[in-house]
N, C-alpha and C positions, 0 to 999 in steps of 0.2 A: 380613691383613697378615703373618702367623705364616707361614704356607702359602707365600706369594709369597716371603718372606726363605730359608725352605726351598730352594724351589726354583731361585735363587737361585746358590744356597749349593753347591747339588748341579751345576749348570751352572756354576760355576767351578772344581770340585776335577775339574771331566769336563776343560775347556780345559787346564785348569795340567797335566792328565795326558797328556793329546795333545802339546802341546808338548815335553812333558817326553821323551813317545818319540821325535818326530821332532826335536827337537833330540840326540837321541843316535844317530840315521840320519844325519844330518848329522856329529856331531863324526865317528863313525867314517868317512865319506868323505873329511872334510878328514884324518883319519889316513890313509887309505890314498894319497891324492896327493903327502900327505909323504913317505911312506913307499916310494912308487915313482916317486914326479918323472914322474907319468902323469893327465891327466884325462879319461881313455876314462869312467869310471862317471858324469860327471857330467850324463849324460841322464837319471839317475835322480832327479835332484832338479827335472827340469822335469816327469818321469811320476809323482812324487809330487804335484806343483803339482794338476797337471790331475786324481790321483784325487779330491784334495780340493775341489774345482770341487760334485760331487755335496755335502757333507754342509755346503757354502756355503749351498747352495740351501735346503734344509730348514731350515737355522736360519733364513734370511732368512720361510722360510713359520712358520715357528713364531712371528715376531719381527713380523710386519707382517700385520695386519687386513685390509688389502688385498687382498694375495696369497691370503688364502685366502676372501674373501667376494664377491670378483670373480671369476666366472666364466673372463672370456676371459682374465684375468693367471695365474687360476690352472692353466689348461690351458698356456700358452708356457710358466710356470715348471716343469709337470710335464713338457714334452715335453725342455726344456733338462735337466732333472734326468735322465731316460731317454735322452739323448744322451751325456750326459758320463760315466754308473755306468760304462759297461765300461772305464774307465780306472782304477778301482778296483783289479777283481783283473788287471786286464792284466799289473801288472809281477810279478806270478807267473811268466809268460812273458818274463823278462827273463833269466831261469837260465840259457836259449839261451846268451848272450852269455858265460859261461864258460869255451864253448868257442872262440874270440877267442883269437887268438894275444898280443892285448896283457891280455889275464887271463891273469897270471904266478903270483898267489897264491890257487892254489885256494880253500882254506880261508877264508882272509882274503875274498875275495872274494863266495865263497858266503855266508858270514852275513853280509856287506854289501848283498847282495841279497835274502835273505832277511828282514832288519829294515826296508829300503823295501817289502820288498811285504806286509810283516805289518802295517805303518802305512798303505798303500793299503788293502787290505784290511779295514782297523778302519775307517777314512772311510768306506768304501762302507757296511758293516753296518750301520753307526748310523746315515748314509743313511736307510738300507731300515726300520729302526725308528722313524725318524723319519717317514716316508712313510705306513708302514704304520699308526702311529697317527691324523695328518693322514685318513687316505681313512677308515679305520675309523669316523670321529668324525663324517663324513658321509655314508657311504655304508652303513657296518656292518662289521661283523669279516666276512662268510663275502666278501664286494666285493674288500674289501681283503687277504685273504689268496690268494684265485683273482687277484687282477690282479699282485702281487708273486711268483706265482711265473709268470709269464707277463715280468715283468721281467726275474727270472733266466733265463730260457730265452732270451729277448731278448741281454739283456748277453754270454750265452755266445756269440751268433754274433757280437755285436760286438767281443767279443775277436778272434774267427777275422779277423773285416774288419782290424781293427787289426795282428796279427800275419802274419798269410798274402797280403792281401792289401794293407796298409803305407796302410791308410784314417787319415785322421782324426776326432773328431766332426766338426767345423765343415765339413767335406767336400759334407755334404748339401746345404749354401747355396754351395761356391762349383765343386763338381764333382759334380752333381746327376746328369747325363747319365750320365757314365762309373761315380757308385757304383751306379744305378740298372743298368747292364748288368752288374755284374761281380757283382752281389747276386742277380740272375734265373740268370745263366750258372752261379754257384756251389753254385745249388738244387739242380741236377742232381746232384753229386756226393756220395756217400753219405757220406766222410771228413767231410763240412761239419755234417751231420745229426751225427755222431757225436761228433764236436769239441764242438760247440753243446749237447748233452746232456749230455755229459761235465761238462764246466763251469760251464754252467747247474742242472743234477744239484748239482753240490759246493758252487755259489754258495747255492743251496736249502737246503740241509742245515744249511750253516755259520747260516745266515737262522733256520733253526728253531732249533737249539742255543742259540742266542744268547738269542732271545726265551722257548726255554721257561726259559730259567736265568733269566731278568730275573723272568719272572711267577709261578715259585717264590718268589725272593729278596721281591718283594712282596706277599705273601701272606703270608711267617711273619710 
């Protein structure tokens, strides 16, 4: 009962702290639309929606028996979770928009998009920690750290889909045909590979950093 109020305890000071970021991604956007009688940024608060979609899903598997003792619920929830991650670090790729004749305040600007995608970003990671523990607890730690970085390498071309070629997830169920030829047609080209590693590369990295600091901090 000790352990549970724990844990508990620790899973509320995590939400009150999420919040607490993207409630401050937030005021600073309502600053900036005051502040320039402009709502060009406010795609950013639907592409923070959608990073947060992925670290929905994990809590819901952490939170429901179901989800992780069924089989086939827990494969749709993991294929839904591996659909929606690259909308995580996508809006990293939102910097583009900068250079937008209607992004008048650099500055201003820039760290407005840089605190939505340091908050996409965070959703995805703990995501990925949260997954990575999930598979580990059934499969084994070496499962689950070869399938998580096979994630990230994944997520990095769905970035590319998302940015380059203006996919969405939900694409797959309602433009099946046409993501299917623009994903074989895009193999061919070597920028794709190198984008996809690029990113996939840093998404890995950021994944390790994270987890080796967690498994230190629990250890002393």
């Amino acid at each position: 009962m000790k352990i549970h109020t724990i844990k508990l305890s620790e899973y509320g000071i995590l939400y009150f702290n999420l919040c607490l970021s993207i409630g401050f991604a937030l005021l600073l956007l309502f600053f900036r639309v005051h502040l320039t009688d402009s709502r060009f940024y406010l795609f950013l608060v639907w592409n923070l929606f959608l990073a947060g979609i992925p670290f929905a899903i994990t809590q819901l598997f952490k939170m429901s028996d179901t989800m992780r003792s069924i089989r086939s619920i827990g494969f749709l929830g993991f294929a839904a979770w591996l659909l929606f991650l690259p909308n995580s670090p996508y809006i990293i790729t939102d910097l583009v928009h900068l250079h937008n004749d209607r992004s008048s305040l650099v500055w201003v600007d820039l760290f407005l998009v840089f605190v939505f995608a340091f908050n996409g970003l965070l959703l995805g990671l703990l995501s990925m920690l949260d997954m990575y523990t999930l598979i580990s607890q059934r499969y084994g730690n070496r499962v689950a750290k070869y399938t998580l970085f096979k994630v990230c390498l994944l997520s990095g071309y769905g970035i590319y889909l998302g940015r380059f070629l203006r996919f969405n997830s939900w694409d797959i169920t309602t433009k099946p045909l046409t993501l299917f030829y623009q994903i074989v047609h895009s193999l061919r080209e070597p920028n794709v590979w190198a984008f996809s590693f690029a990113f996939g590369g840093f998404l890995w990295i950021l994944f390790s950093v994270l987890q080796s600091v967690l498994v230190k901090k629990n250890s002393l």
